[in-house]
C-alpha positions as a printed Julia matrix, in Angstrom:
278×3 Matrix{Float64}:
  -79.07  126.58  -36.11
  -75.66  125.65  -36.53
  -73.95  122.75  -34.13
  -77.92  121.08  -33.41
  -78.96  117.97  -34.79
  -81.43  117.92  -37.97
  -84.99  117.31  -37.29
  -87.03  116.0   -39.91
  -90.5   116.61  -40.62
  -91.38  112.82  -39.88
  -89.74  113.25  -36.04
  -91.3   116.87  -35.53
  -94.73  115.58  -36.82
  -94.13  112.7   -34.32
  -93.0   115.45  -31.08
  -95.87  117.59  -31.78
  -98.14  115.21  -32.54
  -97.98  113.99  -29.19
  -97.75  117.24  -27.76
 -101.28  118.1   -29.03
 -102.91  114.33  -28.49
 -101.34  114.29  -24.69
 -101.67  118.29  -23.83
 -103.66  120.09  -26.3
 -100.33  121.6   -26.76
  -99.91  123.24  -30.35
  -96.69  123.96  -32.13
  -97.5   124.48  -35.75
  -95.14  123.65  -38.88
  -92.9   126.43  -37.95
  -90.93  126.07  -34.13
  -88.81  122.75  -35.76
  -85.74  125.26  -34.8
  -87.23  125.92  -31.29
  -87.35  121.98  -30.87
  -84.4   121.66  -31.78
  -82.87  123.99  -29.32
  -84.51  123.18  -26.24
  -84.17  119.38  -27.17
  -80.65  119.28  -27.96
  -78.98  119.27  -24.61
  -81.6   116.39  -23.86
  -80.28  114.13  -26.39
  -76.63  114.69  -25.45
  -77.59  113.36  -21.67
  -79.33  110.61  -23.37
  -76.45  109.46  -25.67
  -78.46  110.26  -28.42
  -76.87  111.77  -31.89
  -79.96  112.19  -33.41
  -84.01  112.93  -33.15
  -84.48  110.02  -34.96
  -83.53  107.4   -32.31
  -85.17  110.18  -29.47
  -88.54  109.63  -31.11
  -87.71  105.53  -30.67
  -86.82  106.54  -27.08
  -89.63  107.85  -26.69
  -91.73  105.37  -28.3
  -90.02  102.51  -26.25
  -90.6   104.53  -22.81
  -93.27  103.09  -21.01
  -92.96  104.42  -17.8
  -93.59  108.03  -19.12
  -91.2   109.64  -17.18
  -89.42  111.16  -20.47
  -92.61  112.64  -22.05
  -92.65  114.68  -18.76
  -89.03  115.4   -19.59
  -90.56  116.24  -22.94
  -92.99  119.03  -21.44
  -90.64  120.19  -19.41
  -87.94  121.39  -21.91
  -90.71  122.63  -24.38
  -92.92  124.46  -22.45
  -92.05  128.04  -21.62
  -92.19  128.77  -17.87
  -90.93  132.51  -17.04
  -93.13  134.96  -15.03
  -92.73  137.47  -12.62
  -94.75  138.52   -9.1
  -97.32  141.54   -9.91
  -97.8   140.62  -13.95
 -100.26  142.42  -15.65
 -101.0   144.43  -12.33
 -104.35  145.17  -13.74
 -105.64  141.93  -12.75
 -104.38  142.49   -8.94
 -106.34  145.53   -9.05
 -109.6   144.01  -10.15
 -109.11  141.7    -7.7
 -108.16  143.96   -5.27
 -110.93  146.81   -5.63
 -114.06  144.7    -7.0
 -113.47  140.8    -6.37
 -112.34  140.21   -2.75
 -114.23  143.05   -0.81
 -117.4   142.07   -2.75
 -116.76  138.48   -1.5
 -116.52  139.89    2.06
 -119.59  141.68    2.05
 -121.58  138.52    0.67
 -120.23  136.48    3.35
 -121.34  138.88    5.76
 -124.64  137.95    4.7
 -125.04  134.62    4.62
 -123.24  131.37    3.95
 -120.82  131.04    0.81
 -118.87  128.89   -0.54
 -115.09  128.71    0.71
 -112.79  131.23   -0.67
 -110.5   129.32   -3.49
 -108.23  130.64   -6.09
 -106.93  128.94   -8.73
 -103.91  129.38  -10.38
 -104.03  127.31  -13.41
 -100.4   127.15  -15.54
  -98.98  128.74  -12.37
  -95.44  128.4   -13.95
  -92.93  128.98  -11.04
  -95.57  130.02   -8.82
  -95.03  133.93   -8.92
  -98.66  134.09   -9.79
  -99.55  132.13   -6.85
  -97.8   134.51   -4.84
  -99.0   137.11   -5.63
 -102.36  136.51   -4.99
 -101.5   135.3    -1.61
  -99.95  138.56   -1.03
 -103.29  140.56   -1.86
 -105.41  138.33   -0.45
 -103.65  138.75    3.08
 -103.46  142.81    2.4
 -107.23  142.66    1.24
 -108.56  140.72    3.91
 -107.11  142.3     6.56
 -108.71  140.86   10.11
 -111.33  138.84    8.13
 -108.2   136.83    6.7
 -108.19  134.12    9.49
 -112.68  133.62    9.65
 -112.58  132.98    6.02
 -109.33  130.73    5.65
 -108.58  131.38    1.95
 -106.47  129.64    0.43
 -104.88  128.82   -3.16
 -104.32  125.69   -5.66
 -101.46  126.09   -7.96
 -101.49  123.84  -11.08
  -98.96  123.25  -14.22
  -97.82  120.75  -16.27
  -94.55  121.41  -15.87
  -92.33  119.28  -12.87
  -89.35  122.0   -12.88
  -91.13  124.69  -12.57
  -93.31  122.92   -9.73
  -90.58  122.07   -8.26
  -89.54  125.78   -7.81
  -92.63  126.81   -6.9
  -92.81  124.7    -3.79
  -89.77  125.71   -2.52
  -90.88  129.62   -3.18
  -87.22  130.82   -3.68
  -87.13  133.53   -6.87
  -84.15  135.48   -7.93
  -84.36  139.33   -7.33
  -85.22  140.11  -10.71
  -88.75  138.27  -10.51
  -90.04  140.81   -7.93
  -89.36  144.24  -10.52
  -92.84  145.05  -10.53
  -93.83  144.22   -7.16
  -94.57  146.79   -4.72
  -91.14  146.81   -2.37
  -93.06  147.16    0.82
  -94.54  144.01    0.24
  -91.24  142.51   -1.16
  -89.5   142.64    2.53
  -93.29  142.03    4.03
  -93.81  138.38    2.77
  -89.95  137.31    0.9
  -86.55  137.1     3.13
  -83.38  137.28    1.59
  -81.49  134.1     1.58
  -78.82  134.26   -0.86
  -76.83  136.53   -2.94
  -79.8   137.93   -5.02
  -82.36  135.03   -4.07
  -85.61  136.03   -2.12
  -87.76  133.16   -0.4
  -91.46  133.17    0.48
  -92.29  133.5     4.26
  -94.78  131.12    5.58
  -97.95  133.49    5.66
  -98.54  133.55    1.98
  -96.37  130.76    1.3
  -98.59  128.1     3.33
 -101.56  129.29    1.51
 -100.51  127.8    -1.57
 -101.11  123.84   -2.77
  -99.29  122.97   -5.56
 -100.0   120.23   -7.41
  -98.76  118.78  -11.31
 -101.99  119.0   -13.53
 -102.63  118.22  -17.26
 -105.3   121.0   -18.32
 -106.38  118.37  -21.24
 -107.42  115.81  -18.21
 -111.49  116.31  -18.01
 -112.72  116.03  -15.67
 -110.98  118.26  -13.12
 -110.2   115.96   -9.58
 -110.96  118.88   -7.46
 -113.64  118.72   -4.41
 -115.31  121.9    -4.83
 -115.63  124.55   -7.28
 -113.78  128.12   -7.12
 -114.47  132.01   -6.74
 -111.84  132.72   -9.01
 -109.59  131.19  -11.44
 -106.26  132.71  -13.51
 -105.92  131.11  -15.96
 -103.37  133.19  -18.53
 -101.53  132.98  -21.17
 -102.11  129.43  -21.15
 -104.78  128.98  -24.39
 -102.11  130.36  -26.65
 -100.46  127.43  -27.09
 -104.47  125.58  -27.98
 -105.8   125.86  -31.19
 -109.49  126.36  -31.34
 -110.85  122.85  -30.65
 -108.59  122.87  -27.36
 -109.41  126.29  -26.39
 -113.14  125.96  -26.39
 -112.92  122.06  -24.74
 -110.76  124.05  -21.81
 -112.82  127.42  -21.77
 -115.8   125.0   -21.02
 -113.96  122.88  -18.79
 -113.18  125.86  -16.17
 -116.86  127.02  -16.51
 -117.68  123.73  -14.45
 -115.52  124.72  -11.65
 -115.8   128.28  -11.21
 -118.72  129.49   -8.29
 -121.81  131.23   -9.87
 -120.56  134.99   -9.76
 -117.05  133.86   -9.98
 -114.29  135.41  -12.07
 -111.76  133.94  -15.09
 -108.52  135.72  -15.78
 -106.67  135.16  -18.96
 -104.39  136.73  -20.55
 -103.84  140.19  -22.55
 -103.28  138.5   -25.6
 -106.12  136.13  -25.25
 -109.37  136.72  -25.69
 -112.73  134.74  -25.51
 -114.94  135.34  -28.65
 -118.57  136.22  -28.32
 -120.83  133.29  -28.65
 -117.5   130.63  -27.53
 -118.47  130.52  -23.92
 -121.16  131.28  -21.54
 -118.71  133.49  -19.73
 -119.47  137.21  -19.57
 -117.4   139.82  -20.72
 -116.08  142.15  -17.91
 -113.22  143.89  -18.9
 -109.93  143.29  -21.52
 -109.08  139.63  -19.88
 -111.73  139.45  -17.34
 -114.89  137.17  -17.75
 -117.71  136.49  -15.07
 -119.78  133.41  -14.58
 -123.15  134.44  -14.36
 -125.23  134.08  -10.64
């Protein structure tokens, strides 16, 4: 593109080299323009003129705050509340009332979500918002609640404060828009504390086995995350959530993922739905 710096194949072997070592993050021989873009303002509020001395920035950093900066402007973090609404309804319909009725009948485990690559947190949200519409009066007796994950420190960031412009919520049902969100500026709608204090967000490295969680969970979404693996990663994460996911429980990914036969010990449910066997 014309105007941004050249990157040459010895710098973007170095960048996504240590994308994949540190993240199991895979960009192929063909996103050196992408790079380029995302990176360019970077080196301009570094001083640098060129990706040359950014790689020996980023070699002589050893405090590794800028390969966080790295993540951040490379990874892609835009969702919206409600996505792939099919999900929602599985969980809706099949998921949480057959929780309900198990607890009824003798001790389970706690109720836990995960929300792994939760981007901005719209995913979080969400979830929060069905499980409170779901649960109805059991809501309080089983204290559910949700951990939100992601590599990412900007999009973290936005997620704890819970603040998404109007255009995040165009699939959401509007009753529960002006239910759970207040409007707070111009075209700016914040979480409310009811599904908003259900949520823990924390900064996570998928690629980091074993998992420092206490506890295992009933369901975890983890989508459109394994696109950026290639196979090796995919399978070493597939496995990884298998660990922490209740006997019974549920993994979400996304619509254009998919999990082949004979890869995990998951159980095909339905397009992007797998179940852990009891």
């Amino acid at each position: 593109m014309e105007g941004l710096p050249a990157v040459s194949d010895a710098d973007y072997g170095y960048i996504s080299g240590l994308l994949y070592d540190r993240f199991g993050i895979q960009f192929g021989d063909k996103k050196k323009v992408l790079v380029a873009g995302r990176l360019a303002k970077r080196l301009r509020e570094l001083g640098l003129s060129s990706f040359s001395e950014y790689v020996r920035f980023l070699q002589g950093d050893t405090t590794g705050k800028e390969l966080v900066e790295l993540v951040n402007r490379l990874t892609t973090n835009h969702s919206y509340l409600y996505r792939e609404r099919e999900h929602f309804d599985f969980l809706t319909t099949e998921i949480l009332p057959s929780f309900v009725a198990r607890e009824k009948h003798g001790a389970m485990a706690p109720l836990r979500i995960w929300s792994a690559g939760c981007a901005a947190g719209e995913e979080a949200h969400t979830i929060a918002i069905i499980m409170r519409e779901v649960l109805g009066s059991e809501f309080k007796r089983l204290d559910p609640s949700i951990l939100a994950t992601d590599i990412s420190v900007d999009a973290l960031k936005e997620g704890q404060i819970g603040r998404y412009p109007e255009a995040r919520f165009r699939e959401l049902p509007k009753q529960w828009l002006t239910k759970y969100f207040q409007k707070v500026d111009g075209e700016m709608w914040e979480a409310l504390p009811p599904i908003h204090g259900m949520i823990l967000f924390k900064r996570l490295n998928l690629m980091n086995m074993p998992y420092p969680f206490k506890g295992s969970f009933e369901v975890v979404f983890c989508r459109n995350v394994m696109i950026y693996f290639d196979g090796a990663a995919r399978q070493k994460l597939v496995n990884a959530l298998y660990e922490v996911i209740n006997p019974g429980g549920y993994l979400f990914i996304g619509h254009s993922e998919t999990l082949q036969r004979g890869e995990s010990l998951f159980r095909y449910i339905k397009p992007a739905i797998y179940r852990k066997e009891v």
